[in-house]
Structure formats: structure tokens, C-alpha cells
DSSP file (Angstrom, degrees, kcal/mol; ACC not computed):
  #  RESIDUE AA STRUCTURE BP1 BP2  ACC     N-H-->O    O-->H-N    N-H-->O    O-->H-N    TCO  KAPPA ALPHA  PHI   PSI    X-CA   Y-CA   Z-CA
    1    1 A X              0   0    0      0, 0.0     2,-0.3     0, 0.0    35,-0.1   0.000 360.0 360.0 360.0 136.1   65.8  -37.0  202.4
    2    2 A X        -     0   0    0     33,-0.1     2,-0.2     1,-0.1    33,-0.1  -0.485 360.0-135.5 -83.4 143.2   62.5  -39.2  201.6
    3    3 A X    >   -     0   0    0     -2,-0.3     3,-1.5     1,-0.1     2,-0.2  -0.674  24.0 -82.5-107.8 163.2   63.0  -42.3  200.2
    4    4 A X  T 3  S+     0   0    0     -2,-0.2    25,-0.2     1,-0.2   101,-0.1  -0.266 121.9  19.4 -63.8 126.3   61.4  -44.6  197.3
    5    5 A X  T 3  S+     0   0    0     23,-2.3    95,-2.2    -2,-0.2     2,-0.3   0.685  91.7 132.1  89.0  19.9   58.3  -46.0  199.1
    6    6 A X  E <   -AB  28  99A   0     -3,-1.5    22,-4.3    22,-0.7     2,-0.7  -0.675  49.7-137.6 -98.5 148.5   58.0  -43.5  201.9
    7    7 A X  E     +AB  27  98A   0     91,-1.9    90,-3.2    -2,-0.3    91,-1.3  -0.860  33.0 148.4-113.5 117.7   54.6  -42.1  202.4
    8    8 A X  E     -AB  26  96A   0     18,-2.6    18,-1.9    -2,-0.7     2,-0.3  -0.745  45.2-101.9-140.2 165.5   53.7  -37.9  203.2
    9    9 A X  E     -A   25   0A   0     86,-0.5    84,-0.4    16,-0.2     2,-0.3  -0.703  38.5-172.8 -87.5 150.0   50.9  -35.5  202.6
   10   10 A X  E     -A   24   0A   0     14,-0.9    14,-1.2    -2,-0.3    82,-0.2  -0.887  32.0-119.6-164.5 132.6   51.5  -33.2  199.9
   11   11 A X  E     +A   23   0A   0     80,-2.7    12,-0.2    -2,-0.3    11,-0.1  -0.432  32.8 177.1 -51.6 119.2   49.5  -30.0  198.6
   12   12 A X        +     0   0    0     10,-1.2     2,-0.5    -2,-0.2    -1,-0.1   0.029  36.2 133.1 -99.2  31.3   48.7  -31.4  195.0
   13   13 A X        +     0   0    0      8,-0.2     8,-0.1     1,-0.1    -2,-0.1  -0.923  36.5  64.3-158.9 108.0   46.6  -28.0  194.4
   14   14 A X  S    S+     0   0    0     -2,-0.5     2,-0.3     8,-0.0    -1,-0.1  -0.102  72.9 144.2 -82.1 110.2   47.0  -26.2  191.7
   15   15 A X        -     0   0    0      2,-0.1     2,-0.2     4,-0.0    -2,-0.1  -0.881  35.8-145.7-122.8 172.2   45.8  -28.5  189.4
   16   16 A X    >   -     0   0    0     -2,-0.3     3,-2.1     5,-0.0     2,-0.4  -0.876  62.8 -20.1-114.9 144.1   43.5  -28.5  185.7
   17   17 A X  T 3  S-     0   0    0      1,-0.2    -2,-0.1    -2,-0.2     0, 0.0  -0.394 125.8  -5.9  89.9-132.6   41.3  -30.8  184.6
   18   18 A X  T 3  S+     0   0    0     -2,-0.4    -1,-0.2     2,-0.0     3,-0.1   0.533  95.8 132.2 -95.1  -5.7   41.1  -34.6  185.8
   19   19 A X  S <  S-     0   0    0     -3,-2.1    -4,-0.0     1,-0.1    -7,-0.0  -0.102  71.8 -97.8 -72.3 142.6   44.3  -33.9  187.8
   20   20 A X        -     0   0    0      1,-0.1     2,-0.3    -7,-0.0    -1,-0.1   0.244  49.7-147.9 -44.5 154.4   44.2  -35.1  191.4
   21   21 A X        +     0   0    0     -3,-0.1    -8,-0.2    -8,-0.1    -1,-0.1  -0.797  38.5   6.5-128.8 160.1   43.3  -32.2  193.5
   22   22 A X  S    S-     0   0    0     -2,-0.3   -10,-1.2     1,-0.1     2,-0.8   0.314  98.0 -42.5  60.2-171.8   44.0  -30.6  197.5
   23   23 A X  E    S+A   11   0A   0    -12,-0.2     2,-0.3   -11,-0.1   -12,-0.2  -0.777  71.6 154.8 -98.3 111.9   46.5  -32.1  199.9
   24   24 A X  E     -A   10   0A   0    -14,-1.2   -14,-0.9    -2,-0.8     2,-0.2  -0.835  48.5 -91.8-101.6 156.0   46.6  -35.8  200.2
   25   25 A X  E     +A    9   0A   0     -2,-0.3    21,-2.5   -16,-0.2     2,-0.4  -0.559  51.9 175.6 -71.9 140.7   49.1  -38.7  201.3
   26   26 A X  E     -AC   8  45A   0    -18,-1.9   -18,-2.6    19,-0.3     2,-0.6  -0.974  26.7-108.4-134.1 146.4   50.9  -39.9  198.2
   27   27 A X  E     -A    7   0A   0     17,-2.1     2,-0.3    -2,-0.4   -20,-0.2  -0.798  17.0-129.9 -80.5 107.3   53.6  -42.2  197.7
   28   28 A X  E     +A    6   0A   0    -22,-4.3   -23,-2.3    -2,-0.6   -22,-0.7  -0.445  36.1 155.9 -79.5 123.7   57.0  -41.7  196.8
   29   29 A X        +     0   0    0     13,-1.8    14,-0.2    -2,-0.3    -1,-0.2   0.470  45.3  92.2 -94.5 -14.6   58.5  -43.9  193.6
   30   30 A X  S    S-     0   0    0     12,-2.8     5,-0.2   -27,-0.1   -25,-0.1  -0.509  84.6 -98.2 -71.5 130.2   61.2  -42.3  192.1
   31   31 A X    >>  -     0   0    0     -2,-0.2     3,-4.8     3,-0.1     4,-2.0  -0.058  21.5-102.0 -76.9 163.3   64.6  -43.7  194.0
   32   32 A X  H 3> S+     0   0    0      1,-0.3     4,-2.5     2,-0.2     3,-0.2   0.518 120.5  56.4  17.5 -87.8   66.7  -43.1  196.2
   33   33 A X  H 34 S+     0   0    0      1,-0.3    -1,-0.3     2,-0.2    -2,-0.1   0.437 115.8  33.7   6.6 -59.7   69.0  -42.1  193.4
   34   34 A X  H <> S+     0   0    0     -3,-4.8     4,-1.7     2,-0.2    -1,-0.3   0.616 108.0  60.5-122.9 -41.8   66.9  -39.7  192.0
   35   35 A X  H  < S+     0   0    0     -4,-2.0    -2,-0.2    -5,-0.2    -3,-0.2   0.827 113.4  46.8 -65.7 -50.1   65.1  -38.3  195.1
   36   36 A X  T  < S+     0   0    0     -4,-2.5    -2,-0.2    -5,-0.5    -1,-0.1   0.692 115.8  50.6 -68.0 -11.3   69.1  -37.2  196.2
   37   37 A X  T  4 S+     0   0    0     -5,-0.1    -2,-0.2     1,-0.1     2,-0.2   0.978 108.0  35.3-105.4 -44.8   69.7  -35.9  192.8
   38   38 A X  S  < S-     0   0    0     -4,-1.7    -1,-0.1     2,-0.3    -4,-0.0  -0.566  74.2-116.2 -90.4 164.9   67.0  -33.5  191.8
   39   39 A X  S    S+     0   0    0     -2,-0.2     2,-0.2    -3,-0.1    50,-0.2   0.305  98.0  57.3 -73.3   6.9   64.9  -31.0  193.5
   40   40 A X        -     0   0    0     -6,-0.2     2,-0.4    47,-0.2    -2,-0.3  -0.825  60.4-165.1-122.4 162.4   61.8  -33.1  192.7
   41   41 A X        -     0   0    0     45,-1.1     2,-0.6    -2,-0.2    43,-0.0  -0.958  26.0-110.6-145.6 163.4   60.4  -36.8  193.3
   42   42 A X        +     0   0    0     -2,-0.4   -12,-2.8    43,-0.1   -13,-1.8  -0.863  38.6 176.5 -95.0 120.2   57.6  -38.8  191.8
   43   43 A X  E     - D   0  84A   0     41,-2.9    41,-1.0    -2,-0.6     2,-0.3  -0.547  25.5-148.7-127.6-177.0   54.6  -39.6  193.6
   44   44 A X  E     -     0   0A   0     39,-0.2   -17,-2.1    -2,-0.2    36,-0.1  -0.887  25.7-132.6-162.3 124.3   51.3  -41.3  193.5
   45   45 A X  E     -CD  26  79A   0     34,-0.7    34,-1.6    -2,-0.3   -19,-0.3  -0.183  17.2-126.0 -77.3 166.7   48.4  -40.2  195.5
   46   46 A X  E     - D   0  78A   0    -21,-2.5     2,-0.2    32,-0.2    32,-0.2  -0.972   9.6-143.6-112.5 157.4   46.3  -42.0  197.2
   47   47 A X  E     - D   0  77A   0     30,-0.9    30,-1.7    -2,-0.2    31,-0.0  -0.715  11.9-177.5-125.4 143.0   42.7  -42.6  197.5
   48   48 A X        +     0   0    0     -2,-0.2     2,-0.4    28,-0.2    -1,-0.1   0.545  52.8 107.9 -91.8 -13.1   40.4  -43.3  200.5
   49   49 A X    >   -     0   0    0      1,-0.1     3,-1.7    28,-0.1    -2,-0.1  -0.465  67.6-134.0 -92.1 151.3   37.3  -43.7  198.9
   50   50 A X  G >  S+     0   0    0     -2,-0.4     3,-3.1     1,-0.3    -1,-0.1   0.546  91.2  83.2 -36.5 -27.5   35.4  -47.3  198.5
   51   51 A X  G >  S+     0   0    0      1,-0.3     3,-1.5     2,-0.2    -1,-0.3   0.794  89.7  60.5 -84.5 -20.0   34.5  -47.0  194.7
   52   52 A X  G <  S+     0   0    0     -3,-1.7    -1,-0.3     1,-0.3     5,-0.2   0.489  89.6  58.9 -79.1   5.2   38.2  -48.2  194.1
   53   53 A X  G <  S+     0   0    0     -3,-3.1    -1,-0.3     3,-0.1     2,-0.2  -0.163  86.7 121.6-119.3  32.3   38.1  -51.4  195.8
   54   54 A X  S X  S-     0   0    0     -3,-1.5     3,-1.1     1,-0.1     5,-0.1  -0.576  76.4-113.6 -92.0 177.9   35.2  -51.9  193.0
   55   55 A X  G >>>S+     0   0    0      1,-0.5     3,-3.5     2,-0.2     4,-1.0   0.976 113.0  55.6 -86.3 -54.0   35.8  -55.0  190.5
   56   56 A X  G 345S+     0   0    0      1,-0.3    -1,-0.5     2,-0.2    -3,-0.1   0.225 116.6  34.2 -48.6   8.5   36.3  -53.0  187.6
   57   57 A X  G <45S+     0   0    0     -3,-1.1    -1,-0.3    -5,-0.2    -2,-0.2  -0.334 111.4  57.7-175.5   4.2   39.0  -50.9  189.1
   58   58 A X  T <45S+     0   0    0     -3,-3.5    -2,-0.2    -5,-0.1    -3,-0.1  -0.026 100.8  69.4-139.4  10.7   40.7  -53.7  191.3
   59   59 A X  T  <5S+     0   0    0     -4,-1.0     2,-0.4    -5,-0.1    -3,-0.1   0.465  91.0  67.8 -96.7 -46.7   40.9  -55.3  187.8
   60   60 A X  S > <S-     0   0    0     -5,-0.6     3,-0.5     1,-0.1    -3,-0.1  -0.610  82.1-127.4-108.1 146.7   43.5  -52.8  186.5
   61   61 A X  T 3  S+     0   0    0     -2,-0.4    19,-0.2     1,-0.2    -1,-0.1   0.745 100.2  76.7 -60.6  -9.4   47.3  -52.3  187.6
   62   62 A X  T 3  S+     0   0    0      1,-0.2    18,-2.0    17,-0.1     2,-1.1   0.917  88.1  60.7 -74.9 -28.6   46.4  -48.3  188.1
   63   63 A X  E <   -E   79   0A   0     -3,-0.5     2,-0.5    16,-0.2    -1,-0.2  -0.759  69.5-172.5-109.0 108.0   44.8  -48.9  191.1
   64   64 A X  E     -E   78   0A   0     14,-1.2    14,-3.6    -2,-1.1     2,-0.6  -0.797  16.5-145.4 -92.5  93.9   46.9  -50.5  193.9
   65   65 A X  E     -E   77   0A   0     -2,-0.5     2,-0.5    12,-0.3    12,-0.3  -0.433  17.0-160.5 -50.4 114.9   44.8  -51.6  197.2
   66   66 A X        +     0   0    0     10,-3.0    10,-0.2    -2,-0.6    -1,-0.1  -0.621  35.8 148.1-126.0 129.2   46.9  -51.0  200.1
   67   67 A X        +     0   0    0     -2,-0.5     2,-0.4     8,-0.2    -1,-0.1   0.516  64.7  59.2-111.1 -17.7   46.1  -52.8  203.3
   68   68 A X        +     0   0    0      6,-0.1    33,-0.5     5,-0.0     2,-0.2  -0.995  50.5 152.1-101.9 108.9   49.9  -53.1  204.7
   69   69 A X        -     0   0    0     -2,-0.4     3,-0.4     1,-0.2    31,-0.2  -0.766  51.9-101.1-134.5-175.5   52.2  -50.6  205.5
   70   70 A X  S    S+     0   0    0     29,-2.8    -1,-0.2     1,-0.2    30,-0.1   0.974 124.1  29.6 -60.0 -73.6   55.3  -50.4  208.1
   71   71 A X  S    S-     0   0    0      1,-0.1    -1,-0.2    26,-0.1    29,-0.1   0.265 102.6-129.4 -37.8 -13.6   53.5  -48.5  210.4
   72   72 A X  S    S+     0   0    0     -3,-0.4    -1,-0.1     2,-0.1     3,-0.1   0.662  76.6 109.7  41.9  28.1   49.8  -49.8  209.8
   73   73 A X        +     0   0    0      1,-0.2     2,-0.4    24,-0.1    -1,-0.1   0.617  59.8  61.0-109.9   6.3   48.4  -46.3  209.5
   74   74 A X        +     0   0    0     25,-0.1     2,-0.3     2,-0.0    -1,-0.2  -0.893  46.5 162.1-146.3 112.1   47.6  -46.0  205.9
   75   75 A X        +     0   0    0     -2,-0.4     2,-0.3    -3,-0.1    -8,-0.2  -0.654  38.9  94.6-105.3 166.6   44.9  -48.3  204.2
   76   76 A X  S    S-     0   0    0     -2,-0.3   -10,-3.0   -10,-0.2     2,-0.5  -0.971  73.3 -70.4 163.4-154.7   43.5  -46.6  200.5
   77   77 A X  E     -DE  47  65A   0    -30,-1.7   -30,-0.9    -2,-0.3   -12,-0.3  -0.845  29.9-135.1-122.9 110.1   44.3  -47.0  197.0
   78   78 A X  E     -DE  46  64A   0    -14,-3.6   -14,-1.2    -2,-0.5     2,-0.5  -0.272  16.3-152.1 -81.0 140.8   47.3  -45.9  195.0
   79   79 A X  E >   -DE  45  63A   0    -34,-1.6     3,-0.7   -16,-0.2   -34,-0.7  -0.853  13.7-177.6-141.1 116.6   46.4  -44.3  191.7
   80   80 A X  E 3  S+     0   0A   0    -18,-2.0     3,-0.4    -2,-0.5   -17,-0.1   0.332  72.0  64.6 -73.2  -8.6   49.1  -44.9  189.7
   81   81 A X  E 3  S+     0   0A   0      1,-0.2    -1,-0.3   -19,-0.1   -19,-0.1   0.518  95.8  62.3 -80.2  -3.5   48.0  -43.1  186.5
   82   82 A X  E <  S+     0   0A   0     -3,-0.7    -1,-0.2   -20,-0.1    -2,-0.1   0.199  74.5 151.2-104.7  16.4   48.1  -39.5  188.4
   83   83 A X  E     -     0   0A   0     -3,-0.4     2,-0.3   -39,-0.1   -39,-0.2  -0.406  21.0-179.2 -72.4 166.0   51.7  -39.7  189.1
   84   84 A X  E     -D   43   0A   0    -41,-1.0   -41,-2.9     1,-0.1   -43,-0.1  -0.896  36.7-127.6-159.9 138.7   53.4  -36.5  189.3
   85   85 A X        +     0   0    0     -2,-0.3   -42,-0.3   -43,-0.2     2,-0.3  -0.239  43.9 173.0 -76.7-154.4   57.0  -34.8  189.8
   86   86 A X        -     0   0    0    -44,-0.1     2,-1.2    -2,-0.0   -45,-1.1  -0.585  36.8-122.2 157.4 143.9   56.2  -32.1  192.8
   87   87 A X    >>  -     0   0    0     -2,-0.3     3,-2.6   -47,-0.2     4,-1.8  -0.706  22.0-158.1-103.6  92.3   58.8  -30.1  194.6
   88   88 A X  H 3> S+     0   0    0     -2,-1.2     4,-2.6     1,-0.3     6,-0.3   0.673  88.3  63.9 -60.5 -19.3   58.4  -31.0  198.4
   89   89 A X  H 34 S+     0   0    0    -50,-0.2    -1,-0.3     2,-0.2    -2,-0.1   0.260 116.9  32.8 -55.9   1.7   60.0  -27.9  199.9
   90   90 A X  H <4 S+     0   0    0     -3,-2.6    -2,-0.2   -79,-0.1    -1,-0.2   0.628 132.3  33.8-124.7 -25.3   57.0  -26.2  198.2
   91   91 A X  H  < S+     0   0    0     -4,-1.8   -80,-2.7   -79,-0.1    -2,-0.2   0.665 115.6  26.5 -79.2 -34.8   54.5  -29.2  198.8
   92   92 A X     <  -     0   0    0     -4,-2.6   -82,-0.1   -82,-0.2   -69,-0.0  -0.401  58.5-135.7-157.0 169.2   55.0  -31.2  201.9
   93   93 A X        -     0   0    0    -84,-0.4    -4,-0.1     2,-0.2   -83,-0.1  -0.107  59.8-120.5-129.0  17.3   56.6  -30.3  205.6
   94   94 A X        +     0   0    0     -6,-0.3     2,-0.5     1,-0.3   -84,-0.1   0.655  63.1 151.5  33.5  39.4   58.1  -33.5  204.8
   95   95 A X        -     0   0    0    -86,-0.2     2,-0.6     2,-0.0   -86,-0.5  -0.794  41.7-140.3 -90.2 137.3   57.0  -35.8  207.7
   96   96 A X  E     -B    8   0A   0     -2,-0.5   -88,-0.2   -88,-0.1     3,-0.1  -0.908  15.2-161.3 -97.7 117.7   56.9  -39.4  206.0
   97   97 A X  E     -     0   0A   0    -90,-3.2     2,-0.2    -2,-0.6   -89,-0.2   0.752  57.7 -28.4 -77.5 -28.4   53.9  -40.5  207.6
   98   98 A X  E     -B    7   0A   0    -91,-1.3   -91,-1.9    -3,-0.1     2,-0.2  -0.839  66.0-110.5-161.1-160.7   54.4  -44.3  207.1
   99   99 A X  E     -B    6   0A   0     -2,-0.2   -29,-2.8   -93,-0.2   -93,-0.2  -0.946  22.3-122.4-152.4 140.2   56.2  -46.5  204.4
  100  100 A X        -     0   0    0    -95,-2.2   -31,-0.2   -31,-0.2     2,-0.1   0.010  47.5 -99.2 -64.0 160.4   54.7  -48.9  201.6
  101  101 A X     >  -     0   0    0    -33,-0.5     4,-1.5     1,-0.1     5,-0.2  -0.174  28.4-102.0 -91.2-156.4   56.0  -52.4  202.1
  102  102 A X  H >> S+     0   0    0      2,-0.2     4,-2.8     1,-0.2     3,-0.7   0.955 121.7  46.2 -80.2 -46.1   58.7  -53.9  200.2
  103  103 A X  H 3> S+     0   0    0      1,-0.3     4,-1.8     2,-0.2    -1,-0.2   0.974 115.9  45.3 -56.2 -49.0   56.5  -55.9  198.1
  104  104 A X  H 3> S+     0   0    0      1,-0.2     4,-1.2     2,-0.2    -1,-0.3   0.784 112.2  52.0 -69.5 -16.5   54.1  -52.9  197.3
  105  105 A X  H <X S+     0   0    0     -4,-1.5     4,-1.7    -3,-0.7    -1,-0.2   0.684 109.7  50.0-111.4 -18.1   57.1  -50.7  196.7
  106  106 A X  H >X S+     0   0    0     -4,-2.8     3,-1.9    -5,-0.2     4,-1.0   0.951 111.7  52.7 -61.6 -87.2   58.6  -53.6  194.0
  107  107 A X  H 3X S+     0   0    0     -4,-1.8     4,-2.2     1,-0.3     3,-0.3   0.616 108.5  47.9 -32.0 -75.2   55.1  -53.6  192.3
  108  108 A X  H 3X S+     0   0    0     -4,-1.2     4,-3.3     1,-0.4     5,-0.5   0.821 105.3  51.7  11.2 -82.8   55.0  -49.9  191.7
  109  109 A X  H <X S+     0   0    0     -3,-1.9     4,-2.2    -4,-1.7    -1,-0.4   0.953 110.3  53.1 -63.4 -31.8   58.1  -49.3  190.4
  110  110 A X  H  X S+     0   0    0     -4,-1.0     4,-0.9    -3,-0.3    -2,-0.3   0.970 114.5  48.1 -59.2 -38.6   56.9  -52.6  187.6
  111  111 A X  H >< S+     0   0    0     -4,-2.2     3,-3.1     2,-0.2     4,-0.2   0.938  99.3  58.4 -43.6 -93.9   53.8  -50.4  187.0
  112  112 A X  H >X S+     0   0    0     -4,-3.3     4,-1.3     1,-0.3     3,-0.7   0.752 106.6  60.2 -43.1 -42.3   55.8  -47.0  186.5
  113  113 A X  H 3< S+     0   0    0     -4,-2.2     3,-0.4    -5,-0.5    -1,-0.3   0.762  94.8  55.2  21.1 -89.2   57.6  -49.3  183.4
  114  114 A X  T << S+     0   0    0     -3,-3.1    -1,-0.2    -4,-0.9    -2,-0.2   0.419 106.9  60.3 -71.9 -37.3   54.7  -49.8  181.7
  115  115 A X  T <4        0   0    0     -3,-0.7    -1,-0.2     1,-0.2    -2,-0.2   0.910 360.0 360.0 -26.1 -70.2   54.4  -45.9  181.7
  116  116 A X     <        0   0    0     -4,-1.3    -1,-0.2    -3,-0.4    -2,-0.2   0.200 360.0 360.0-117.7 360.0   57.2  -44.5  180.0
């Protein structure tokens, strides 16, 4: 089972629109809880490219630098307005490539709030 703050690639592809597109690492927020109870979790991609660590965008809670993780292997930017349910048996092979930290995984969930 994946846990709240654990970090995987997953196929976002099909998408429409603005929606985040092809297979990228995202970050799982939905807990524990919730990740053991349904066939889905809630995620938030992440981004590698620079334009996000611009002021206007490092300004707002959607975009979450992160520069710390357990592992150190995943620096980018979380963008927390594309989260999404996704079904990882159809998305993922469900290797957690690293894990947010504790702090980043608190922040997140205050964000996701402010959402709903």
C-alpha cells in the first residue's frame, strides 16, 4: 500500500485541456486511511521546470518548491492545483520512488483545505 507523502511515477495521460499531461512523479496526499480504503488516491504532480521557482509563482501556495526529500532524489515543484484521484493499478507499477518530508507532507495536506 502507498502512503500519504510517498512519491511514484504515474501515467497521468489521457488528459483534456490544461490538465497535466504524460507520466510524471507525483505526490501522494490522500491518507493512509483513505489510500487503504478506496481503489484510488490523490496526488499532485510534480514539475521540473525552472519557470516555477519564478517570484510570481513561488508567491502562491499552488506551487510547493521541493528541495528535501527522504531519499534526496527528487528536487521540482508540486503543483497543487492539478490534483487528481488516479487508480494506481492502472497508472503506476507502484515503486515509491522517494518520500516528501514530514514538514512538506503537513503543508500539503493545509493546502488541500483550502480546496474543498
Amino acid at each position: 500500500m502507498v502512503r500519504q507523502g510517498d512519491i511514484l511515477f504515474i501515467d497521468l495521460n489521457p488528459t483534456k485541456g490544461n490538465e497535466m499531461a504524460k507520466k510524471r512523479l507525483c505526490v501522494v496526499v490522500s491518507n493512509d486511511y483513505y489510500n487503504k480504503s478506496f481503489n484510488t488516491v490523490l496526488v499532485m504532480p510534480l514539475s521540473s521546470s525552472k519557470k516555477y521557482v519564478e517570484e510570481k509563482f513561488a508567491r502562491s501556495n499552488a506551487f510547493q518548491t521541493v528541495t528535501e526529500t527522504q531519499k534526496s532524489k527528487v528536487q521540482g515543484t508540486i503543483l497543487c492545483q492539478h490534483i487528481r484521484s488516479v487508480d494506481l493499478l492502472h497508472r503506476s507499477n507502484l515503486e515509491v520512488v522517494d518520500k516528501v518530508t514530514t514538514e512538506m507532507k503537513e503543508r500539503l495536506s493545509e493546502i488541500t483545505k483550502h480546496f474543498f
